[in-house]
C-alpha positions as CSV (number, residue, x, y, z in Angstrom):
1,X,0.0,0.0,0.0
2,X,1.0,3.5,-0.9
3,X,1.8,6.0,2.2
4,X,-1.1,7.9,0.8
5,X,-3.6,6.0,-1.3
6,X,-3.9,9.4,-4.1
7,X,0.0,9.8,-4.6
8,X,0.7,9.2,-8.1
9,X,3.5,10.7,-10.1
10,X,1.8,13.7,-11.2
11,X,1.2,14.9,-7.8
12,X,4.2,14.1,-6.0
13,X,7.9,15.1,-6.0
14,X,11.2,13.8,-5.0
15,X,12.8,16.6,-2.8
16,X,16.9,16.4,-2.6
17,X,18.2,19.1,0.4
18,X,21.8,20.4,-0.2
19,X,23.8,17.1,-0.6
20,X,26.4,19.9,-1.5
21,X,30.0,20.1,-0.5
22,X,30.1,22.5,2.5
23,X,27.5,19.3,4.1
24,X,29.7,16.7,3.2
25,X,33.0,17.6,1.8
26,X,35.8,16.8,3.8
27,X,37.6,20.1,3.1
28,X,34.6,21.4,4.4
29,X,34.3,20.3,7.8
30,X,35.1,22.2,11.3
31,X,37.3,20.4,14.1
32,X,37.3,22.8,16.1
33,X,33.5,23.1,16.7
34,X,33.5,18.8,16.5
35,X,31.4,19.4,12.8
36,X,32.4,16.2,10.5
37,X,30.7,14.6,7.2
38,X,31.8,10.9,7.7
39,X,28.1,9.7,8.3
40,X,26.6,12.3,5.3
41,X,29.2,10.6,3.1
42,X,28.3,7.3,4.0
43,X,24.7,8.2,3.3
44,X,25.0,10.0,-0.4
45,X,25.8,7.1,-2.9
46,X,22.6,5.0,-1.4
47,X,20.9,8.7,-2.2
48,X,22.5,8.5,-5.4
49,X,21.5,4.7,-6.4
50,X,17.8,5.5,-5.1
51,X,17.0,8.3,-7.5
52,X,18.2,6.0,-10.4
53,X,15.8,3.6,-9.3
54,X,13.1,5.8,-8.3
55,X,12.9,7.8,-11.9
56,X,13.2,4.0,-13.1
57,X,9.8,3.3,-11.4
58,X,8.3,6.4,-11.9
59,X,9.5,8.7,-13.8
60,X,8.9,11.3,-11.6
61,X,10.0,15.1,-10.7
62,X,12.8,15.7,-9.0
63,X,14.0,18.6,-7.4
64,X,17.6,19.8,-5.5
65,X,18.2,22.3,-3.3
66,X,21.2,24.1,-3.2
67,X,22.7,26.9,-0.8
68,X,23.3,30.7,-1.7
69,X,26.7,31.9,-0.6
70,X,26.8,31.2,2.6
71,X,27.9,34.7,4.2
72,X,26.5,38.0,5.8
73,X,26.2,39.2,2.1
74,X,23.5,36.5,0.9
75,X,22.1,35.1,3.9
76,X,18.3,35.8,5.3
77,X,18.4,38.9,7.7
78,X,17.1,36.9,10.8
79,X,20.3,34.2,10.6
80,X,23.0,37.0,10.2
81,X,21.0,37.9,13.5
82,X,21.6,34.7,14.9
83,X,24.9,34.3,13.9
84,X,25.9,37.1,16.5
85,X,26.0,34.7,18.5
86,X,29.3,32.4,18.7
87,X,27.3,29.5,19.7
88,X,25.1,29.8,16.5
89,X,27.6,31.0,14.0
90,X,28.5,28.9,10.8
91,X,29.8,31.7,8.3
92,X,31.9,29.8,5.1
93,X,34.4,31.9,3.6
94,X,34.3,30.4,0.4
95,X,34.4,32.2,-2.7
96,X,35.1,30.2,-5.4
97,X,31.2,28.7,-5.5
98,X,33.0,25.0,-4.2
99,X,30.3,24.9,-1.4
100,X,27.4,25.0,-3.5
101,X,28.4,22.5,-5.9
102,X,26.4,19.7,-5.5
103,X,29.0,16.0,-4.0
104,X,28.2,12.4,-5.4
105,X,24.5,13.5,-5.9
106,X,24.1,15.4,-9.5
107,X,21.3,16.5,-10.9
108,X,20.2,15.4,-14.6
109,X,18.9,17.5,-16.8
110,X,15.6,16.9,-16.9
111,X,16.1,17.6,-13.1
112,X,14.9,21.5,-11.3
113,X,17.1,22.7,-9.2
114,X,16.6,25.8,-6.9
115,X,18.9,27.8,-4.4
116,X,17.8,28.9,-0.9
117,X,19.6,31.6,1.6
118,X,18.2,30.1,4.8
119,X,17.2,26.5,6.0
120,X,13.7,26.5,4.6
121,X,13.4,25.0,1.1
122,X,10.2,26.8,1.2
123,X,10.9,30.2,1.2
124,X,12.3,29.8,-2.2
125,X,9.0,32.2,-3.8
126,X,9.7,30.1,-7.4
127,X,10.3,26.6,-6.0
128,X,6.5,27.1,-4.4
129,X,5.1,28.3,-7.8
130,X,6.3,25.4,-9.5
131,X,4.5,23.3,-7.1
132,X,1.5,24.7,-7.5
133,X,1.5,25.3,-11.1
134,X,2.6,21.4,-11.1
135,X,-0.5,20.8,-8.7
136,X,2.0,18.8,-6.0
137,X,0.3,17.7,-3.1
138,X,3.0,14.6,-2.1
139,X,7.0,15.5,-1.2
140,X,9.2,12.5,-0.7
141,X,12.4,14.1,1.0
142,X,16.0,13.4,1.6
143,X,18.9,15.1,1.8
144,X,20.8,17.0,4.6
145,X,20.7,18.5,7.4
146,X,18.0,16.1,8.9
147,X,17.8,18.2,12.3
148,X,18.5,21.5,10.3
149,X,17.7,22.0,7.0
150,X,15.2,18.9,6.5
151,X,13.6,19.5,9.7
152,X,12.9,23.5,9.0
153,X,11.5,22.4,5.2
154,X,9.1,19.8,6.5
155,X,7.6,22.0,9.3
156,X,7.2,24.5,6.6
157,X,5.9,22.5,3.9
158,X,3.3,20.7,6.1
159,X,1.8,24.1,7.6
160,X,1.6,24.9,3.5
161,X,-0.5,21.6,2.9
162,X,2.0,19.9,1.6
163,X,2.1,15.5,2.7
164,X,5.2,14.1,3.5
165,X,7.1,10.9,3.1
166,X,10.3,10.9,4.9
167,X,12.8,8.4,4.1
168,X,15.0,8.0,7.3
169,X,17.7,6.2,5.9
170,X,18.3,8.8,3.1
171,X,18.5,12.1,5.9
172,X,21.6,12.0,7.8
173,X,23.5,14.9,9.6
174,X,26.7,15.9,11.0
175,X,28.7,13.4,13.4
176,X,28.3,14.7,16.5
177,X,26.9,12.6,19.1
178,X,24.2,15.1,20.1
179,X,22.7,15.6,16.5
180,X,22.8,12.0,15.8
181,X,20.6,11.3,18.8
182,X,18.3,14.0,17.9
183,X,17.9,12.6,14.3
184,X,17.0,9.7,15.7
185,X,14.2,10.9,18.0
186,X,13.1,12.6,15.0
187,X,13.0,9.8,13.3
188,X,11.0,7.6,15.6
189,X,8.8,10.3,17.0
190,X,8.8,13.7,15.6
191,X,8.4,13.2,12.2
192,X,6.0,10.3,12.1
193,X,3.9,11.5,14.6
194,X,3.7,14.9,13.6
195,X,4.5,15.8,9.7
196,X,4.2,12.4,7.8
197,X,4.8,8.9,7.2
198,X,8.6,7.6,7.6
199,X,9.7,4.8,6.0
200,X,12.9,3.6,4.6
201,X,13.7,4.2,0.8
202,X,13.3,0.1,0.1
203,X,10.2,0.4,1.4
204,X,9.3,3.0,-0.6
205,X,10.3,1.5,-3.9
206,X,9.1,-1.9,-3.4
207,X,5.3,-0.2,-3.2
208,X,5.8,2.4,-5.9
């Protein structure tokens, strides 16, 4: 049986968050703060090997998210407030564009692909007119951070009437102990009981 009984191809969407370099590049990770990618580089080929399979079965949309630069220049107003605090502050100095660029996960191009300057997907103004011009009800979504960047999008989306499927073995986040033990709760409680059905990927393919 389908998560929901009305998904169908034409009302649903695959949803990739920021599997992009400053996530999950080595060069891009932070000692000193404990911030590694080991467990988000683990995760991306099985990301990778399920969106073959899923346009297989489907033939359905898909749609990345990238980052803006990820400075005081380009940011939303509200997390250049934040980051005043040291505690909260994750400022990249990159200026070559090597963040953004997406790592082991590439779009194709049949693929959209849209940019965001904050952790909600949904405040991209274009990447919601698409879904509603595509009539998208269903979002199937993966990517990065899952207690950051996927956990601001699908509290978003779901207050916008949007239905989730989360698959938990294609979110993943940093290392560190703490965030691994939030993703789980999320995981096991927060998301299932609150914003959608959560499943793994296998799952989802074999009832596609």
């Amino acid at each position: 049986m389908k998560p929901y009984s009305d998904m169908t191809k034409n009302n649903t969407v695959l949803l990739v968050i920021d599997p992009v370099n400053s996530c999950a590049h080595e060069k891009c990770e932070t000692p000193e703060i404990n911030i590694y990618f080991s467990k988000i580089r683990a995760m991306l080929p099985k990301l990778a090997n399920f969106i073959k399979e899923y346009k297989k079965k489907t033939n359905g949309l898909v749609i990345y998210t990238t980052i803006t630069p990820w400075n005081k220049e380009h940011l939303a107003e509200n997390l250049n407030e934040l980051y005043t605090d040291p505690r909260a502050r994750y400022y990249s100095d990159d200026t070559t564009g090597f963040d953004e660029e997406f790592h082991t996960v590439n779009p194709s191009p049949e693929d959209l692909v849209f940019d965001k300057n904050t952790y909600d997907v949904f405040t991209n103004e274009k990447l919601l007119q698409e879904l509603k011009d595509r009539k998208i009800h269903y979002i199937i979504v993966t990517g990065i951070f899952s207690d950051g960047c996927v956990l601001s999008s699908v509290i978003s989306g779901f207050s916008k009437g949007f239905n989730f499927v989360i698959l938990k073995d294609l979110i993943e986040t940093t290392d560190d102990e703490k965030r691994q033990r939030l993703q789980e709760l999320l995981v096991s409680f927060t998301f299932p009981r609150l914003y959608g059905k959560t499943i793994t990927s296998s799952e989802l393919l074999e009832i596609l």
